[in-house]
C-alpha positions in Angstrom: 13.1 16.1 -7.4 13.0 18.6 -4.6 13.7 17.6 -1.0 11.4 16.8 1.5 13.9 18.2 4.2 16.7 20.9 4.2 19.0 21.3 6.8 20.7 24.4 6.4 24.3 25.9 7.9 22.5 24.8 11.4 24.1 25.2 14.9 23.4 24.5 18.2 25.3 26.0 21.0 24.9 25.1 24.9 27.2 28.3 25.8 30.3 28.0 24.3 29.9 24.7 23.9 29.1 23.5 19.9 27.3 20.2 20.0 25.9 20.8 16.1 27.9 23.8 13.7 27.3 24.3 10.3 25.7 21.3 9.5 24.2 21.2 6.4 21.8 18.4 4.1 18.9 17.4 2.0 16.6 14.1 2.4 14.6 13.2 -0.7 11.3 11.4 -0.4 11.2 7.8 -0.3 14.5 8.0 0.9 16.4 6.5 3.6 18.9 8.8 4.9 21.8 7.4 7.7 23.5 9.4 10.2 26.3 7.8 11.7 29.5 9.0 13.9 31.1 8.6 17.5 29.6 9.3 20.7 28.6 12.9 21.5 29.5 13.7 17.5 25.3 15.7 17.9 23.8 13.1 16.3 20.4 13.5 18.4 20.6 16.8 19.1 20.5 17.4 15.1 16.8 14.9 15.8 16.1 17.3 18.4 16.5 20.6 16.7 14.8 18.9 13.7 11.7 17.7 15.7 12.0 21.3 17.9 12.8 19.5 21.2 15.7 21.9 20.7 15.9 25.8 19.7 18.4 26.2 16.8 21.3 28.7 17.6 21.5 29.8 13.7 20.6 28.6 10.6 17.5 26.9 8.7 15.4 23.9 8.8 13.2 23.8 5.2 10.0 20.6 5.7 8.1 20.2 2.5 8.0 24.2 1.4 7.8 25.1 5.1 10.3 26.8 7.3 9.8 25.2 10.7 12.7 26.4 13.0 9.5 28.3 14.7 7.4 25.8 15.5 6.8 24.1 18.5 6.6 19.9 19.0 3.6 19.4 18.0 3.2 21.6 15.2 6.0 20.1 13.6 4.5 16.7 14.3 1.4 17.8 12.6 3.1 19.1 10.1 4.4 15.5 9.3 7.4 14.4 10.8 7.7 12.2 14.1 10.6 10.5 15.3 11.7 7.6 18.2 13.9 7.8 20.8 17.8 6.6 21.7 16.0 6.2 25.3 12.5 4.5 25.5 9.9 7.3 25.7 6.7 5.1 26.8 4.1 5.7 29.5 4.3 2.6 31.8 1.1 3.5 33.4 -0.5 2.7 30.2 -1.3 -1.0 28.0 0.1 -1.0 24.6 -3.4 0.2 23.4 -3.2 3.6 25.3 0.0 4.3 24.7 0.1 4.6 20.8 -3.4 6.4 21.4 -1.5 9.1 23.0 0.6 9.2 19.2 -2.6 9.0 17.2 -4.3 11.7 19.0 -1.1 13.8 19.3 -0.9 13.6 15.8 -4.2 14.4 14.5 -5.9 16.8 16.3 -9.5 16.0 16.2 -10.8 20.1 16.7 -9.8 20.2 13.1 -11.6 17.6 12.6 -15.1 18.7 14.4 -15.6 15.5 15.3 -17.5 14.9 18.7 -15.2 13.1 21.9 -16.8 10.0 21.2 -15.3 10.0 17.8 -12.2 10.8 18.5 -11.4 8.2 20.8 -12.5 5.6 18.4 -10.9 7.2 15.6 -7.7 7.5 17.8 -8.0 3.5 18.6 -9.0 2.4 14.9 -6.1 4.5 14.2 -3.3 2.6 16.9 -5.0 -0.6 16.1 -3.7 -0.1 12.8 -0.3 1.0 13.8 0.0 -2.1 16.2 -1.0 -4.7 13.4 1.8 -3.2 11.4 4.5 -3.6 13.6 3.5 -7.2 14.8 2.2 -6.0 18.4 -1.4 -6.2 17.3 -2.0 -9.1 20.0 -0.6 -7.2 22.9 -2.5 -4.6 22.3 -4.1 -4.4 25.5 -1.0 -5.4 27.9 1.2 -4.2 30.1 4.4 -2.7 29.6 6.1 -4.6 31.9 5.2 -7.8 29.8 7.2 -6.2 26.8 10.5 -7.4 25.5 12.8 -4.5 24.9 12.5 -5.6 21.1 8.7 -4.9 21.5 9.3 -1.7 23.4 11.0 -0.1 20.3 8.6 -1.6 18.1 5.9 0.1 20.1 7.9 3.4 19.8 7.5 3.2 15.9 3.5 2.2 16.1 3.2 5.7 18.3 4.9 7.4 15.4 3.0 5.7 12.8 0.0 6.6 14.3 0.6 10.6 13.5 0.6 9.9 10.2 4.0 10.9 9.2 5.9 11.9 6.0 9.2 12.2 7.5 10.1 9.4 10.8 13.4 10.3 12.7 14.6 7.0 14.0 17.2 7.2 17.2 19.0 4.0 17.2 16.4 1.7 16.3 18.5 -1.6 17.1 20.5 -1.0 19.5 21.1 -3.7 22.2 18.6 -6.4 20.0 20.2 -9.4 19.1 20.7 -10.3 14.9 17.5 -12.4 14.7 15.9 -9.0 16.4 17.9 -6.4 13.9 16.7 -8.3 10.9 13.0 -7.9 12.0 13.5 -4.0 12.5 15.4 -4.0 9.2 12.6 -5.6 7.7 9.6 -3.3 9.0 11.9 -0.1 8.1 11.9 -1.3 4.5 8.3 -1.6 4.5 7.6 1.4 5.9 9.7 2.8 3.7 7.9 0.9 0.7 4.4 2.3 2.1 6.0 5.8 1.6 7.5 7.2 4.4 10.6 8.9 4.3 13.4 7.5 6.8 16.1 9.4 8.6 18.3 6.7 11.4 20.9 7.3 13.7 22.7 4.3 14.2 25.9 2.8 15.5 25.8 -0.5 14.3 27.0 0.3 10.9 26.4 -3.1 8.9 22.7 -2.1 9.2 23.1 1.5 8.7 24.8 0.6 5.2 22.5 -1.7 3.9 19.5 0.0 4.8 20.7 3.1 3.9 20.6 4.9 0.2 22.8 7.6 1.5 24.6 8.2 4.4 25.7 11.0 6.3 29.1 11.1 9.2 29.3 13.3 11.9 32.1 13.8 14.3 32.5 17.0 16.9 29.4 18.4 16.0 30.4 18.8 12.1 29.5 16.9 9.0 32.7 15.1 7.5 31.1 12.8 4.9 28.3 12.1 3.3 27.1 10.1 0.2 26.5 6.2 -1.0 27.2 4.0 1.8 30.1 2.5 -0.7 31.5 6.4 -0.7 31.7 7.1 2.6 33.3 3.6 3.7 35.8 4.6 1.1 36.2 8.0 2.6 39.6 8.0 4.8 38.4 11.1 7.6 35.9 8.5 8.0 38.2 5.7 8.6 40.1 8.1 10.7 37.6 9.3 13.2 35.0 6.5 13.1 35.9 3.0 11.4 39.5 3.3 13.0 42.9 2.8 10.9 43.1 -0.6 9.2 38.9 -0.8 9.1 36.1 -1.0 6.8 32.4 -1.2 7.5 31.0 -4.8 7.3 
């Protein structure tokens, strides 16, 4: 099977300073891929020179056939990958409705379509509508986000990125700061979207999630990839233990 992503020998320097060298992976489709490692080890900025919120300093990112170290944002959205963020990215100006109608239309641009501005809009609403009702915000479609648990605030981050269609989601720390009753919903909604066919790749911290969900698992520390494998393989590895699980540990 050939990947659906290649990340290859890739660096990003800010001056002298390397916050991703050499890094180097595949992500097959249907799969979900972890990324795991201690603060400031360039775990988003590898999501950020994937989705082209950063330039790369050297080397090559390969999504389905295409080279797209070129392309801007939203070329590489519509070229099938979107992703969430560590940090809420949400228009608070905007209902629940409106915002994930910004991701649909984003995503899809409706010139290729040659469909009229009447269209669009209700294309772009079916469209979030749908992306709502999958995540379980489909009756707060049309509030504020004040009203919005933070729980629901991530969940609506995902419904914007469902809503450009993707192949490939980048997910930023998806469960961070929710409580367990609140992880096992997330867990839950990754596996279907994964089951619908999308392909997964999640930064995470809280590694008795990243494990399970996880078919393979990748650990970053300084910028540099020192693991990767089966969850079972890299919990076994001892550079891992070292840098990130700490002497004496072992993932949950």
């Amino acid at each position: 099977m050939e990947p659906l992503l290649k990340v290859r020998n890739v660096s990003k320097f800010f001056g002298k300073f390397a916050a991703v060298r050499n890094v180097s992976f595949e992500v097959f489709p249907n799969e979900i891929f972890g990324i795991a490692g201690p603060n400031g080890a360039g775990k988003t900025t590898l999501f950020n020179l994937i989705s082209r919120n950063h330039d790369l300093s050297s080397g090559d990112i390969i999504f389905d056939g295409r080279y797209v170290g070129e392309l801007s944002p939203h070329q590489v959205c519509h070229a099938g990958i979107a992703r969430t963020f560590q940090v809420p990215e949400v228009f608070r100006s905007l209902t629940v409705l409106e915002n994930v109608m910004v991701g649909s239309t984003f995503g899809r641009p409706m010139s290729i379509l040659r469909v009229s501005r009447q269209d669009e809009r209700r294309i772009a609403k079916e469209t979030a509508i749908k992306a709502l009702d999958f995540v379980g915000l489909g009756e707060k479609k049309f509030s504020s986000l004040e009203s919005l648990s933070l729980l629901e605030v991530k969940s609506l981050m995902i419904a914007s990125a469902l809503a450009t269609n993707p192949k490939l989601l980048l997910l930023d720390e998806p469960v961070a700061g929710l409580s367990t009753q609140e992880i096992a919903q997330v867990t839950e909604l990754m596996r279907q979207m994964n089951r619908e066919g999308i392909t997964i790749i999640m930064v995470e911290h809280i590694m008795k999630t990243l494990m399970r969900l996880s078919h393979r698992v990748m650990i970053l520390d300084y910028g540099q990839k020192i693991s990767e494998g089966t969850p079972e393989q890299v919990c076994r590895d001892e550079k891992v233990i070292e840098v990130y699980l700490g002497p004496g540990r072992k993932s949950e």
